[in-house]
C-alpha positions as CSV (number, residue, x, y, z in Angstrom):
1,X,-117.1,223.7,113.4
2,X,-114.5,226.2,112.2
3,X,-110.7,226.0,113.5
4,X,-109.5,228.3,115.8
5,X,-106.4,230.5,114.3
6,X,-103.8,233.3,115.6
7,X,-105.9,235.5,113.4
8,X,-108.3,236.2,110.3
9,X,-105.5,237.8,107.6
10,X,-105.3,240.5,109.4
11,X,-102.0,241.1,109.7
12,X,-101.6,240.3,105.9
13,X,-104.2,243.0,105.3
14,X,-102.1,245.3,107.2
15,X,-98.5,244.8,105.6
16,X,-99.5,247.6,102.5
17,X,-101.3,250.0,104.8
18,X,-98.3,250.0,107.3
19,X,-96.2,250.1,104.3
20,X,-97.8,253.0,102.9
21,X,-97.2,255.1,106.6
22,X,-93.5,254.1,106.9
23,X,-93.7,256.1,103.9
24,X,-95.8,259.0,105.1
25,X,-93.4,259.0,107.6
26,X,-90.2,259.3,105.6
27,X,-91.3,261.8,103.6
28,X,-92.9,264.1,106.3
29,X,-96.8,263.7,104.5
30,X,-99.5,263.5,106.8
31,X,-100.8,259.7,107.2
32,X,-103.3,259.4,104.0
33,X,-107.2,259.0,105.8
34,X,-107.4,255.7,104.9
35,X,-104.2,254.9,106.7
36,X,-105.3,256.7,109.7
37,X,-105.2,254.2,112.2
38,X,-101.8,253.4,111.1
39,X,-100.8,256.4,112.3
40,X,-100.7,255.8,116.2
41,X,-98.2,252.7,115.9
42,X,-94.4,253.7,115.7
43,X,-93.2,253.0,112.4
44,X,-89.6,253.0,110.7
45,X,-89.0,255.9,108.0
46,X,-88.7,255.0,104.6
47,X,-88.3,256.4,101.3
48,X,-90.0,253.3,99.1
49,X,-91.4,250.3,100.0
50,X,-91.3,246.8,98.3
51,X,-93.9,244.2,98.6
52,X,-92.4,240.9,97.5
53,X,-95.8,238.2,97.2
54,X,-94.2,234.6,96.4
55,X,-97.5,232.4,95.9
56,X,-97.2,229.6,97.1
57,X,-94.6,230.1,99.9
58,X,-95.8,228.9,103.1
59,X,-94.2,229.8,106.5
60,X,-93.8,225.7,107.0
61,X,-92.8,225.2,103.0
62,X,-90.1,227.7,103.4
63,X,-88.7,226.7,106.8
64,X,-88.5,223.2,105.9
65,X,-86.5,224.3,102.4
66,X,-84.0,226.9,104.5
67,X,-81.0,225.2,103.3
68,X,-81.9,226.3,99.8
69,X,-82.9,229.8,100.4
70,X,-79.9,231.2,102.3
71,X,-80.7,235.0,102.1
72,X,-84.3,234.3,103.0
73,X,-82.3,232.3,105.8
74,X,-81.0,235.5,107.3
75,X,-83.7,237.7,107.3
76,X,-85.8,238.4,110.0
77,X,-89.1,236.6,109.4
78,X,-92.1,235.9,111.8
79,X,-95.1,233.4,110.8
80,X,-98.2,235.3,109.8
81,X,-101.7,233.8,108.6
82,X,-103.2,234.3,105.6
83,X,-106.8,234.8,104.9
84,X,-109.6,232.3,104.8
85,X,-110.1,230.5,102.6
86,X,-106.1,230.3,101.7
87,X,-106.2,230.8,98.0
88,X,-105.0,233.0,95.8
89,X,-107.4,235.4,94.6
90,X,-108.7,236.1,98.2
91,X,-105.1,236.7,99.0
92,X,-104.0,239.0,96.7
93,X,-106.9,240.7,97.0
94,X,-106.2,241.6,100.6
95,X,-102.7,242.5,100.5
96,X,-102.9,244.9,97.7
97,X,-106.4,246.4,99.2
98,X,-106.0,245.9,103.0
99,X,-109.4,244.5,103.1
100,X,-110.7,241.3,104.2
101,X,-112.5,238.5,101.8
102,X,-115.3,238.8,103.2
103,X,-115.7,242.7,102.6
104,X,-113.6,242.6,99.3
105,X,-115.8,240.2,97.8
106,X,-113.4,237.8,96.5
107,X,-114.2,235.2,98.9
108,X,-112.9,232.0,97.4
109,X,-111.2,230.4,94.6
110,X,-114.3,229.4,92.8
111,X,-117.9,231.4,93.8
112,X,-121.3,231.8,92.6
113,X,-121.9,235.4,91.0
114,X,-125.7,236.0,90.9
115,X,-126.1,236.1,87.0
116,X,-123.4,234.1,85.7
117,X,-123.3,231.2,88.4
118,X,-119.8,229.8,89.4
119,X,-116.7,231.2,88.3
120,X,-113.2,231.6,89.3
121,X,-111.9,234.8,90.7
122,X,-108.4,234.3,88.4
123,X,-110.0,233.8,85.2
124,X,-113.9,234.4,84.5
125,X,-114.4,238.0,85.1
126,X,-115.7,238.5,81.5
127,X,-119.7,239.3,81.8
128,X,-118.8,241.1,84.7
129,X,-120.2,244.6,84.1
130,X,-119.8,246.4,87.3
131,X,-116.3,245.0,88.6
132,X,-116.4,247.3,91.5
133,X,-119.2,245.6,92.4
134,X,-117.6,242.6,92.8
135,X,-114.3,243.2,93.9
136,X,-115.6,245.8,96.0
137,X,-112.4,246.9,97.9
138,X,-110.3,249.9,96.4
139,X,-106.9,249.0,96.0
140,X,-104.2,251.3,97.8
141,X,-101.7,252.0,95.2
142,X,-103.7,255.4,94.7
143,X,-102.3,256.8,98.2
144,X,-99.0,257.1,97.1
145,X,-99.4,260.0,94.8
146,X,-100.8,261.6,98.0
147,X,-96.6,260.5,99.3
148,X,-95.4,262.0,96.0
149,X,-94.3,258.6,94.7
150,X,-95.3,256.4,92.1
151,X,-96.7,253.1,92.3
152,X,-95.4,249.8,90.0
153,X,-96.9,246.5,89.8
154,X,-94.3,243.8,88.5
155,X,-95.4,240.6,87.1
156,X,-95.6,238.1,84.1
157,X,-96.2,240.0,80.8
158,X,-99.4,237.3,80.6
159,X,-100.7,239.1,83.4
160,X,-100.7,242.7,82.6
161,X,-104.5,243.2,81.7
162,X,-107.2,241.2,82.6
163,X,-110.0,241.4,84.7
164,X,-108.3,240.7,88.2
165,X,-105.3,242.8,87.1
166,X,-108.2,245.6,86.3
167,X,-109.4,244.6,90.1
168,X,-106.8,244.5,91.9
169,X,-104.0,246.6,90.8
170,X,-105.6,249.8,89.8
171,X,-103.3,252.2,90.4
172,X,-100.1,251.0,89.9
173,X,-98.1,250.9,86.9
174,X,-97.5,247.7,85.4
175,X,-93.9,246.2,84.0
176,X,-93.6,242.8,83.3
177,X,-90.5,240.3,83.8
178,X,-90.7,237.3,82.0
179,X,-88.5,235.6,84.4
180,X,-88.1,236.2,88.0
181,X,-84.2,237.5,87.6
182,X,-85.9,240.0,85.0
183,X,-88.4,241.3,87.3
184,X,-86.2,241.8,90.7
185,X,-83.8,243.5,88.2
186,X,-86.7,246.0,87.2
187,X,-87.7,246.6,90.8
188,X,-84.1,247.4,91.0
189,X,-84.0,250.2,88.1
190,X,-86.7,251.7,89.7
191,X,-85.7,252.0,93.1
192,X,-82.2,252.9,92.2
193,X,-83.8,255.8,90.6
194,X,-84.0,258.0,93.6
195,X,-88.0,258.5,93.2
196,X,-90.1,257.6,96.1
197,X,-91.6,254.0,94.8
198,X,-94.6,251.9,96.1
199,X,-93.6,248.5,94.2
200,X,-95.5,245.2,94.4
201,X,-93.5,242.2,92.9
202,X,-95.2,239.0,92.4
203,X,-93.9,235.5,91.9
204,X,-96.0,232.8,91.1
205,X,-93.3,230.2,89.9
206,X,-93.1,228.6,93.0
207,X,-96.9,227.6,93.2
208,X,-97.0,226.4,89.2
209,X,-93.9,223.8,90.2
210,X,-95.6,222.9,93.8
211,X,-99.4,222.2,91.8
212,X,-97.9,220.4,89.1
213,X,-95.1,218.1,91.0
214,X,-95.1,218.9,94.9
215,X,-93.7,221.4,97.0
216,X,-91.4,218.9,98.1
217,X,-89.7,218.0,94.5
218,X,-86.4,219.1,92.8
219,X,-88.9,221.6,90.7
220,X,-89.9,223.5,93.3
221,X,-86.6,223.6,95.5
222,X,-85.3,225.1,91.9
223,X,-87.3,227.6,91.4
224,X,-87.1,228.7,95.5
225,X,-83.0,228.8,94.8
226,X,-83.7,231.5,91.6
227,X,-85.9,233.3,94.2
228,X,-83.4,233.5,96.9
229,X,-80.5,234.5,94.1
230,X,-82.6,237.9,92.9
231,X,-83.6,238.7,96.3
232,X,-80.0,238.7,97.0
233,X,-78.9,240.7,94.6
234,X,-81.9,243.4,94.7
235,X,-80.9,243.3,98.5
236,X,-76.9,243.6,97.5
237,X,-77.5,247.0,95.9
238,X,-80.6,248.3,97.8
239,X,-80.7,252.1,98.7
240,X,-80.4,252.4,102.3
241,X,-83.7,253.9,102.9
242,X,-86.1,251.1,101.1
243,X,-88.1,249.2,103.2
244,X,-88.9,245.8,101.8
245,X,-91.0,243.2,102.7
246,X,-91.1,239.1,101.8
247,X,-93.9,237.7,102.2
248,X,-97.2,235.2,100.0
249,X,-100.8,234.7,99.7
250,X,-100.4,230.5,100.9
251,X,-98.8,227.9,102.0
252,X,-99.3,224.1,100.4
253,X,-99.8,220.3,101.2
254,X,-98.9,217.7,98.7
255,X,-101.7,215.2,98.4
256,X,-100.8,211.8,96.6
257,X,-103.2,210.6,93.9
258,X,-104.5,207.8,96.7
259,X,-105.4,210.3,98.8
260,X,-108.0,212.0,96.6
261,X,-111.5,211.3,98.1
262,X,-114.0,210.9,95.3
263,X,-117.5,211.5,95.5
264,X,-120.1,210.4,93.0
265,X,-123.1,211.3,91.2
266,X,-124.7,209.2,93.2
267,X,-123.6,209.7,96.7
268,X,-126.0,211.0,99.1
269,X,-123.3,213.4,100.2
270,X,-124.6,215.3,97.3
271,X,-128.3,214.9,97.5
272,X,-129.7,218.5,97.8
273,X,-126.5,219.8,96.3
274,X,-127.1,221.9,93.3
275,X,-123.0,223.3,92.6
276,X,-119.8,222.4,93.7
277,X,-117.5,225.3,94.4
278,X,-114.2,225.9,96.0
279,X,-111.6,223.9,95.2
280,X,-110.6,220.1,96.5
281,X,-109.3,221.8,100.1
282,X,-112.2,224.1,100.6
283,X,-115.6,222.8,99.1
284,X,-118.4,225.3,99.0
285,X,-121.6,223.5,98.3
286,X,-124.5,225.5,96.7
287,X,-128.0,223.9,97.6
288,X,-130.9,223.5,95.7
289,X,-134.0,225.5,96.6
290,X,-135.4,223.5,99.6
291,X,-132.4,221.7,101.0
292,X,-131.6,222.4,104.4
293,X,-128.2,223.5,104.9
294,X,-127.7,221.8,108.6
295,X,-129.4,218.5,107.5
296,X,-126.8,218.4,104.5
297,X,-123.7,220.0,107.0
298,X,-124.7,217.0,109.1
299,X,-125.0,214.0,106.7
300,X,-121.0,215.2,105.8
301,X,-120.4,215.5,109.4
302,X,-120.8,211.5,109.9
303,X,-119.4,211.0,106.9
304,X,-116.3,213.1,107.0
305,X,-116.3,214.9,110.4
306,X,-113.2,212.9,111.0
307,X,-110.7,214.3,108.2
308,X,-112.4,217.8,107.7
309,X,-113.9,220.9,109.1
310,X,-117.7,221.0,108.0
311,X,-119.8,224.2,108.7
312,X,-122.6,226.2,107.6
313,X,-122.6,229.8,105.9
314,X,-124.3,231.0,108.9
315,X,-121.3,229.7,111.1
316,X,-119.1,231.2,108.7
317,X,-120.4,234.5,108.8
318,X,-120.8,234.2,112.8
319,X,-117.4,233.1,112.8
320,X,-115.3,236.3,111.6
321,X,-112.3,233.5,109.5
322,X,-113.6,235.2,107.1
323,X,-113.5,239.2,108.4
324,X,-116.7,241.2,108.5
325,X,-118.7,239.5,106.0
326,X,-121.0,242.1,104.0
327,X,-124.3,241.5,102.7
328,X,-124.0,241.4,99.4
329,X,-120.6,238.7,99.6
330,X,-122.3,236.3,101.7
331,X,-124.5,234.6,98.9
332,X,-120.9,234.0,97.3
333,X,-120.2,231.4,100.2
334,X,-121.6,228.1,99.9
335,X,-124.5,227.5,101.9
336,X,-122.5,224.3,103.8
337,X,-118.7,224.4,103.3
338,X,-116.2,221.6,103.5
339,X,-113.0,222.2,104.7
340,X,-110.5,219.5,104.4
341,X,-108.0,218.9,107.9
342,X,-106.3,215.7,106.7
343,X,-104.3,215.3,104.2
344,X,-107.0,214.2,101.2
345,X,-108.7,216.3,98.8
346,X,-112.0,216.5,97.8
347,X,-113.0,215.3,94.2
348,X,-116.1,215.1,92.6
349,X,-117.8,213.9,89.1
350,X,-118.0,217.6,88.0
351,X,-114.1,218.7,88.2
352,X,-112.1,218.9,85.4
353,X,-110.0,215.8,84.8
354,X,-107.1,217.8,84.4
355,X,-107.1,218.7,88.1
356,X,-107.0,215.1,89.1
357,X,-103.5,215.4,88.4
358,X,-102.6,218.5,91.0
359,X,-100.2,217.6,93.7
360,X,-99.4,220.8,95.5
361,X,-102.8,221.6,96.9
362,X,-104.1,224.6,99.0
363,X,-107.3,226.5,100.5
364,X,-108.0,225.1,104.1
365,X,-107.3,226.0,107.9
366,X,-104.3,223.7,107.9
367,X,-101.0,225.6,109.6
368,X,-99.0,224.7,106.2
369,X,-102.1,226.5,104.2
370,X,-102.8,229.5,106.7
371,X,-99.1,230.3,107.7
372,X,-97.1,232.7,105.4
373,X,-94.0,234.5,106.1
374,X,-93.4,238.2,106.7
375,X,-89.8,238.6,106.4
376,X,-87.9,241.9,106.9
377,X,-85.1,243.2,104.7
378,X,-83.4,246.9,103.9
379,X,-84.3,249.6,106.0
380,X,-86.8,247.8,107.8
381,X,-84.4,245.1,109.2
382,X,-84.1,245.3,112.6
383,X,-86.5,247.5,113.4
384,X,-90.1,246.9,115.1
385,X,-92.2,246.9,111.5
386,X,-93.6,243.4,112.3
387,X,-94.7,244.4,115.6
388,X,-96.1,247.4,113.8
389,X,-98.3,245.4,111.7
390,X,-99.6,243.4,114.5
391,X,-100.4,246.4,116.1
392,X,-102.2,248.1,112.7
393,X,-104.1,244.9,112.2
394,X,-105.5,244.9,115.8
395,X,-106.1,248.4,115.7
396,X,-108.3,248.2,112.3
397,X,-109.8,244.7,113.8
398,X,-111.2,246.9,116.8
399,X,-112.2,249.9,115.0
């Protein structure tokens, strides 16, 4: 049985497209179509809006760290949830289209694509002819030519082309930061520059230190300290009428090396299993023709029922964790999925080795995996945008 949660990602799916109408609003445009619904909730006027995405920077992570993040510490911040499963590509995905995984396509770290079989949403996207096809949301950084501004992406110079770049962040233009100091002080230039700006800034240091030693080491709590120093001084010499926005895709759980749960060859949890997908958190479980997905949700129900959350892609898609799920996304989930609940991970004989040695884990319904801040900074501190984007994510939920 899936968890119950505060929501879906919806309110993560609604920080852009609120975003996006606090600009409208500023600049005296009519609310873009797509934003339409947005336009019925009271929203703060703005020039540009900033969309800081720290990866790896759970609600719980970051509350637990506040000593070490004291301008994050004054900001105005309410607990959000992510989407489901909470992983990256899914994430991202959402905030930068305002869709849901289970319309955008991008439904879990590691899914089954109908001619090339399982591959990550991060990396494999060569093969993939028709990309709209399969991330099939349109990303919103198009809308704000229609608010006469421009739209910048800011990342890692690795990351400016690929194929989830191409999916994701059509539309905006890309600058790349090698460190985080340099990218903050680019988002900076640009919004010291007087031009109406949609930027999207995106830090994935955190989640590298956190999967590699724990989000509870000396790595991590370093690299949290560099974030909180350029947030302060983008904040220290912020226009008055930028709206910015703090917020990530995930939270994390450390899982020890004897708390990985290893499943053989040669267990009958697998019999009927043809792939393993997912990642240790959030198993999807591809049958073979034939195998019954209850008989097999069961059989792991005995076994595991007890440490994680075991359901059916049927449940799934009856569920809504996972949004409106469209026809042609649902063969992406597995046909039984295994969602861990204690603190384990789930390993099997066809991972790579290399993983074995991830600490810093993410992808189930856990609170420290769903919950993600949404913290409030220049022109929209103090003001009701958070209620707002409540509001805009009900509003789309019910239309």
């Amino acid at each position: 049985m899936l968890p119950t949660t505060t929501d879906n990602g919806a309110r993560l799916a609604a920080i852009l497209p609120s975003g996006l109408a606090a600009m409208a609003r500023g600049a005296g445009h009519a609310v873009p179509e797509e934003l339409r619904i947005a336009s019925d909730v009271t929203l703060p006027a703005i020039r540009s809006f900033v969309m800081i995405v720290v990866d790896g920077l759970g609600s719980a992570n970051l509350s637990a760290a506040i000593g070490h993040a004291p301008t994050l510490g004054r900001l105005q911040r309410k607990r959000i949830e992510t989407v489901a499963p909470s992983t990256t590509g899914a994430a991202l995905t959402t905030l930068v289209t305002g869709a849901l995984p289970g319309d955008h396509g991008l439904i879990g770290y590691r899914i089954r694509h109908p001619e090339l079989g399982l591959i990550t949403t991060l990396r494999d996207w060569d093969g993939i002819a028709d990309r709209a096809a399969w991330q099939r949301a349109r990303p919103l950084f198009h809308l704000a030519g229609d608010l006469g501004a421009r739209a910048f992406a800011i990342g890692r110079p690795a990351h400016a082309s690929g194929g989830l770049t191409e999916a994701i962040l059509a539309g905006a233009e890309y600058v790349g930061g090698q460190r985080i100091e340099d990218r903050f002080s680019a988002a900076s230039q640009l919004l010291r520059g007087g031009e109406p700006a949609v930027v999207y800034l995106y830090v994935d240091e955190l989640d590298k230190a956190a999967h590699e030693f724990g989000w509870q080491s000396d790595a991590w709590r370093h690299r949290l300290e560099q974030l909180d120093g350029a947030l302060e001084s983008l904040l220290r010499g912020l226009p008055g009428d930028v709206g910015v926005v703090v917020t990530a895709d995930h939270g994390m759980v450390d899982v020890a090396a004897h708390q990985q749960v290893m499943i053989g060859a040669d267990s009958l949890l697998l019999s009927g299993v043809d792939d393993i997908g997912g990642e240790p958190r959030f198993r999807a479980l591809y049958l073979s023709d034939g195998a019954d997905a209850e008989e097999v949700a069961l059989r792991w129900q005995e076994a595991e029922g007890g440490r994680a959350c075991i359901f059916t892609r049927e449940a799934a898609v009856r569920s809504g964790a996972f949004g409106n799920i469209a026809p042609e996304v649902a063969p992406r989930l597995g046909d039984v999925m295994i969602a861990a609940r204690k603190q384990i991970a789930y390993y099997s004989h066809l991972d790579d080795p290399r993983s074995l040695s991830m600490v810093g884990q993410h992808g189930s319904f856990t609170d420290e995996e769903r919950g993600v801040p949404l913290a409030l900074a220049g022109a929209l501190a103090g003001t009701g945008f958070a209620n707002a984007v409540a509001a805009v994510a009900r509003a789309r939920a019910e239309a």
